[in-house]
GUKE-484170 format. One record per residue (C-alpha): residue number from 1; x, y, z. Coordinates in pm, 1 decimal. Layout:
<pts>
<pt><num>NUM</num><x>X</x><y>Y</y><z>Z</z></pt>
...
</pts>
This chain:
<pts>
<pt><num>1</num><x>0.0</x><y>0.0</y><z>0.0</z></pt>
<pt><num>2</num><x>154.5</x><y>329.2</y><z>-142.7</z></pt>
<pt><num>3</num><x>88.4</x><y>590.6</y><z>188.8</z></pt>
<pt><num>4</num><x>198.3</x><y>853.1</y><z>-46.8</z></pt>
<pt><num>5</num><x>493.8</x><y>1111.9</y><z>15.0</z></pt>
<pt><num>6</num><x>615.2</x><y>1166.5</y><z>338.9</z></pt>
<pt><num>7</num><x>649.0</x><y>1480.4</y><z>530.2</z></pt>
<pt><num>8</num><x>1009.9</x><y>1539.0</y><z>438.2</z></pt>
<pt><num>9</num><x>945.1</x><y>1473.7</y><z>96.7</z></pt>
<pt><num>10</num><x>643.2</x><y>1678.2</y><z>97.7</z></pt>
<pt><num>11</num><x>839.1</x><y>1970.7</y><z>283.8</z></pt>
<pt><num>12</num><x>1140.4</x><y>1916.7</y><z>30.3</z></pt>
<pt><num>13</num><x>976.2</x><y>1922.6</y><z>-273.5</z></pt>
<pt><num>14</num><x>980.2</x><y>2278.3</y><z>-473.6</z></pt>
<pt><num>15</num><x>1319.3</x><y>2363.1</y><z>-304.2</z></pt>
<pt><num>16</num><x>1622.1</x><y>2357.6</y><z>-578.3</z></pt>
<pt><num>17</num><x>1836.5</x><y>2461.8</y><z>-261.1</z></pt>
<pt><num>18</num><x>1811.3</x><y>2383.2</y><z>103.9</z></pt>
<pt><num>19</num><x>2024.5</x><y>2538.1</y><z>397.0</z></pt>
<pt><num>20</num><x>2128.4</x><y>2282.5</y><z>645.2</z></pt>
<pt><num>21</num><x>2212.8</x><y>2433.7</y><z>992.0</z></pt>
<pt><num>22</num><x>2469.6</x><y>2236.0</y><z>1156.8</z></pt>
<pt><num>23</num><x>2272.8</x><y>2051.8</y><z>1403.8</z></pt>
<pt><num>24</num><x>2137.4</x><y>1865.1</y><z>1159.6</z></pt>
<pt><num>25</num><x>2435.3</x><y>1742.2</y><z>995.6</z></pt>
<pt><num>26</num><x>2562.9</x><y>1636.1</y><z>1388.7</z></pt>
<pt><num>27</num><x>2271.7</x><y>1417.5</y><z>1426.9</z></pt>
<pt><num>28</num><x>2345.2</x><y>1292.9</y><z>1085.2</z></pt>
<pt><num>29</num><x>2728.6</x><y>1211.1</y><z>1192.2</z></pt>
<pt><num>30</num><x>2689.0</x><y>1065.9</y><z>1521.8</z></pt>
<pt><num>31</num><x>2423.6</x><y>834.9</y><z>1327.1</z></pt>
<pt><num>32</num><x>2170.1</x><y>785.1</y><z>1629.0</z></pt>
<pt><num>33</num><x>1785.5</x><y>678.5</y><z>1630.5</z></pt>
<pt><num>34</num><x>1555.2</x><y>948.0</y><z>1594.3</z></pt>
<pt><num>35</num><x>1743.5</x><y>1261.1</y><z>1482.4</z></pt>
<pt><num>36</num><x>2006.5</x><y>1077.5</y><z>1311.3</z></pt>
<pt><num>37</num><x>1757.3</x><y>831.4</y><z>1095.8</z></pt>
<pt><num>38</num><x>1537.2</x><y>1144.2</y><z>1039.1</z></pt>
<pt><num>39</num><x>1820.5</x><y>1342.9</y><z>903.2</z></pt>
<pt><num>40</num><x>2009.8</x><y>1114.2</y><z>726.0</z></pt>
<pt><num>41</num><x>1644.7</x><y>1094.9</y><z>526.6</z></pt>
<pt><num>42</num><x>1663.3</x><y>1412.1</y><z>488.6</z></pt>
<pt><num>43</num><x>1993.0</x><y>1400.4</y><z>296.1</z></pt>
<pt><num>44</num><x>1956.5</x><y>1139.0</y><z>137.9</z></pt>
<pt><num>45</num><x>1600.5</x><y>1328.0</y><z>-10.0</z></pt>
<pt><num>46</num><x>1789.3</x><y>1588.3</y><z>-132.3</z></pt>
<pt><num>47</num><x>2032.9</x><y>1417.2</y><z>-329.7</z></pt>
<pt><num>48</num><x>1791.6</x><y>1145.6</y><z>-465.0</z></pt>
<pt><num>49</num><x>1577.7</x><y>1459.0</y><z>-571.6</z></pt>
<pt><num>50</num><x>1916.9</x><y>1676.7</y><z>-694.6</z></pt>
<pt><num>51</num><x>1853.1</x><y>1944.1</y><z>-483.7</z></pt>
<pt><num>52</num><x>2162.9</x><y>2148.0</y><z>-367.0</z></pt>
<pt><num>53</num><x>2220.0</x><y>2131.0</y><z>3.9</z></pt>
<pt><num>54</num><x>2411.2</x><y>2475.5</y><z>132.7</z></pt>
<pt><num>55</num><x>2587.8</x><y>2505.6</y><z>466.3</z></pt>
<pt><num>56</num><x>2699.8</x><y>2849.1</y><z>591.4</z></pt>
<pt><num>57</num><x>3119.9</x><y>2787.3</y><z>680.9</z></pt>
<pt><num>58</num><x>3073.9</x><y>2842.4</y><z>1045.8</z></pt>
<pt><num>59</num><x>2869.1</x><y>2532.2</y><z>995.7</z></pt>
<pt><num>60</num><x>3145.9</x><y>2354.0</y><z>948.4</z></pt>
<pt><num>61</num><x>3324.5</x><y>2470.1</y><z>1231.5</z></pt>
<pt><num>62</num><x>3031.3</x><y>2364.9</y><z>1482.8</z></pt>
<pt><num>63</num><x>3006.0</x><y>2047.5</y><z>1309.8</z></pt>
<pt><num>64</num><x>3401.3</x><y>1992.5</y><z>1332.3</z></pt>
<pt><num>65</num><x>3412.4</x><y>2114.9</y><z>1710.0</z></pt>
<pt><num>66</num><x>3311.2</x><y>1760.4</y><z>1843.0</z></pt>
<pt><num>67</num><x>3583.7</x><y>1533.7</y><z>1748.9</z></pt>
<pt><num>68</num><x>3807.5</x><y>1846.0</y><z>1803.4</z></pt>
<pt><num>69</num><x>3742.1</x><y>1881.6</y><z>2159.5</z></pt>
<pt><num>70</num><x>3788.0</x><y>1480.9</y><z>2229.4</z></pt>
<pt><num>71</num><x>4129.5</x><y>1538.1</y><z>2066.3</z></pt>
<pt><num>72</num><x>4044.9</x><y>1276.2</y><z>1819.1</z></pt>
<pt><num>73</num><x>4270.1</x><y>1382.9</y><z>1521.5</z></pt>
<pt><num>74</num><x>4168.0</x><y>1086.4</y><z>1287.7</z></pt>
<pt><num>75</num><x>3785.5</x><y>1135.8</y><z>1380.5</z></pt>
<pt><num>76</num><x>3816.1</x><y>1500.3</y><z>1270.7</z></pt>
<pt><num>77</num><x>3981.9</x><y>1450.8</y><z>918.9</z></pt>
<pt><num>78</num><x>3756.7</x><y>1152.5</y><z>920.4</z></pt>
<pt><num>79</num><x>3465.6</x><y>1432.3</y><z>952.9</z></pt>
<pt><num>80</num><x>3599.0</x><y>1661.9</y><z>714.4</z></pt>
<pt><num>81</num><x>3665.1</x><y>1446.8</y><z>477.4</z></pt>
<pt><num>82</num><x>3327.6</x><y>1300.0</y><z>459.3</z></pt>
<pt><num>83</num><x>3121.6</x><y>1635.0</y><z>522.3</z></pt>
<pt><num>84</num><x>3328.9</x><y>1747.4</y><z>143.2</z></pt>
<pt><num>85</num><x>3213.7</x><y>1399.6</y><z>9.2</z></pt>
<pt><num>86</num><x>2819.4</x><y>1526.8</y><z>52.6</z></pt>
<pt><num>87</num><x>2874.8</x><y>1789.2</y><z>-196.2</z></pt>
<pt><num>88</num><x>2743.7</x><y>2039.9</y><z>94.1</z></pt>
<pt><num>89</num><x>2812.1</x><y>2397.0</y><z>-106.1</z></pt>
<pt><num>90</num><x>3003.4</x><y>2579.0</y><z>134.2</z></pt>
<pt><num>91</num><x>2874.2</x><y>2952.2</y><z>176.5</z></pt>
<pt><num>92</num><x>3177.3</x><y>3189.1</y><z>303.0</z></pt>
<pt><num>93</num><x>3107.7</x><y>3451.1</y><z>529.6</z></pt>
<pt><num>94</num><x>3154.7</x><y>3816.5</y><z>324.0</z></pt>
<pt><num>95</num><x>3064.3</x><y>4176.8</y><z>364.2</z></pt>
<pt><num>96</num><x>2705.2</x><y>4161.8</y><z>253.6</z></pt>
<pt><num>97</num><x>2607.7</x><y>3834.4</y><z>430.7</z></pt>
<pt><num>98</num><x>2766.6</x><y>4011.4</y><z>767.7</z></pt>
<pt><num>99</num><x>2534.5</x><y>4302.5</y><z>752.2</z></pt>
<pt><num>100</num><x>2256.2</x><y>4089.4</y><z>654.8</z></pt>
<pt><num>101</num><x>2324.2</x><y>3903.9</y><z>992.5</z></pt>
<pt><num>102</num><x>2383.4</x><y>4205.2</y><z>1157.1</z></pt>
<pt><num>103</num><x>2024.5</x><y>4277.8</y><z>1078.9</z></pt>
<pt><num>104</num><x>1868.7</x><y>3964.1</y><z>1123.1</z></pt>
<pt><num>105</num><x>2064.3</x><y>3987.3</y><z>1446.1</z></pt>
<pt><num>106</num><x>1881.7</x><y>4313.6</y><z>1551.4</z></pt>
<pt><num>107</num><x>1556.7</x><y>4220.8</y><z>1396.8</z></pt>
<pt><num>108</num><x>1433.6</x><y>3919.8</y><z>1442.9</z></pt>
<pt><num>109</num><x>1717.6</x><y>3893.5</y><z>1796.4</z></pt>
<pt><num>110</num><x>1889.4</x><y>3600.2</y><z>1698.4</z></pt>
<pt><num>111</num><x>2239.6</x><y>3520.9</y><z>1833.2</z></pt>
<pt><num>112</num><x>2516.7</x><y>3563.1</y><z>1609.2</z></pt>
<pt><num>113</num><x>2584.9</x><y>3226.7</y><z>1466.2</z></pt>
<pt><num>114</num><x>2252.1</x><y>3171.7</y><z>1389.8</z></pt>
<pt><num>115</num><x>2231.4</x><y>3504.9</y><z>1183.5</z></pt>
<pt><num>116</num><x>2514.8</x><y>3421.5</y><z>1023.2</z></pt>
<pt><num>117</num><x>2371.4</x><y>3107.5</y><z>908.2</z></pt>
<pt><num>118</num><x>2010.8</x><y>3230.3</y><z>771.7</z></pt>
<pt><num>119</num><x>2215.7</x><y>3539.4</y><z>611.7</z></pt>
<pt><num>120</num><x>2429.3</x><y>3226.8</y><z>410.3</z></pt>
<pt><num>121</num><x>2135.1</x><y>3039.8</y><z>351.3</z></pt>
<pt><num>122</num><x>1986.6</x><y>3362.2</y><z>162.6</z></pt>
<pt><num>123</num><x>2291.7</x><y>3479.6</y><z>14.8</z></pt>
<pt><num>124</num><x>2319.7</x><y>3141.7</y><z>-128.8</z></pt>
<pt><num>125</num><x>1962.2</x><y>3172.4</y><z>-289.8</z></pt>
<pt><num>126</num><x>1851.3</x><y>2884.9</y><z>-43.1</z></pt>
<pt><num>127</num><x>1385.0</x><y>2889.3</y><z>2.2</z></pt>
<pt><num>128</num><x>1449.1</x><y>2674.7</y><z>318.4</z></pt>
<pt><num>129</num><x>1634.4</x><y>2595.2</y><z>636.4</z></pt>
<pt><num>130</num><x>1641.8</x><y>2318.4</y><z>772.8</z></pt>
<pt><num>131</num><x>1728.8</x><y>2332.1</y><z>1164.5</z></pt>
<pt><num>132</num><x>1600.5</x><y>2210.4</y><z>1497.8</z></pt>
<pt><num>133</num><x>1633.9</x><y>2500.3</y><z>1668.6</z></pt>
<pt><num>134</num><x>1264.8</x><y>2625.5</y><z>1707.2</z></pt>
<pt><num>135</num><x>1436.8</x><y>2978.4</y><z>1858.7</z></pt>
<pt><num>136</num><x>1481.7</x><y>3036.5</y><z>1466.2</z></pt>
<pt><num>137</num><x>1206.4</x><y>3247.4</y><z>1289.6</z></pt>
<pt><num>138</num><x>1117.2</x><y>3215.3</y><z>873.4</z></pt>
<pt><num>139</num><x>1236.8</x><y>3550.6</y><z>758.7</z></pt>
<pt><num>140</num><x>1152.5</x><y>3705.7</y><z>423.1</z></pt>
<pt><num>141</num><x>1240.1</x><y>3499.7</y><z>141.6</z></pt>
<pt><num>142</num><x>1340.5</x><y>3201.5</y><z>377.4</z></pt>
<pt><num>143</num><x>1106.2</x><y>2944.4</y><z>548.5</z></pt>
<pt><num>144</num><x>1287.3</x><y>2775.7</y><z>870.8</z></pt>
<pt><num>145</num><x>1184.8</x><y>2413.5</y><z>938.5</z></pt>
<pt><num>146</num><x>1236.8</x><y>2242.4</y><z>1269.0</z></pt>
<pt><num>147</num><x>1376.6</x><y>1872.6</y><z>1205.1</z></pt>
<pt><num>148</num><x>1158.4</x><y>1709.2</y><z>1480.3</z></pt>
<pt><num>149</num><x>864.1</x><y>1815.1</y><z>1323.9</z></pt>
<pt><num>150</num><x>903.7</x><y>1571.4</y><z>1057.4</z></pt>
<pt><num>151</num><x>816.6</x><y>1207.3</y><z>1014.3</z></pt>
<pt><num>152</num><x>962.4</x><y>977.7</y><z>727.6</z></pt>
</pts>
């Protein structure tokens, strides 16, 4: 019996680029039930349906700051190595996507990283972020989506 699409496919579809906030890629990496199976749906989604997954490059650092902190040398270029092998698109932080946090910041009161990361995801031309931080608002040409709202 075909249930139909589920709600990640359902939230996915119409979005030729997707933000990923960095939270989601952890659960994806430490691979556990729940948030881990739910986001490594997610991905896998996106590249069955070729849509191009963005990831601002402070991402990366909160992502990398795990394996860093256990000292675990191997476990970090392990990390690295496989977070380049998703084909993430790497958004650097510039001039214009500072101010644009610097407002999102004031605006809608978010902390710092955060900003940064919603002012990558729409300097990068990204219609959704993907997060599970339900502190983060949809701003103006972005909707946010909290990752334990969905079921596969």
């Amino acid at each position: 019996m075909n249930e139909g699409p589920s709600s990640i496919e359902r939230l996915l579809s119409g979005h030729r680029r997707v933000a990923l906030d960095s939270n989601v890629l952890i659960y994806l990496v430490e691979g556990a039930t729940g948030r881990g199976e739910i986001a490594g749906r997610v991905v896998s989604t996106l590249l069955a349906q070729g849509t191009e997954m963005v990831l601002a490059t402070i991402g990366l650092s909160e992502v990398l700051t795990g394996p860093a902190r256990a000292g675990d040398v191997v476990g970090f270029e392990s990390l690295a190595d496989e977070l380049r092998g998703m084909g993430l698109r790497l958004v650097p932080l510039d001039a214009s996507i500072a101010e644009d946090a610097a407002w999102l910041r004031g605006r809608a009161q978010l902390d710092l990283v955060d900003a940064i990361h919603i002012a990558s995801a729409r300097a990068a031309g990204a219609t959704l972020f993907l997060t599970n931080d339900r502190g983060i608002p949809s701003v103006p040409k972005l909707e946010v989506a909290c990752l334990d709202d969905l079921v596969a």
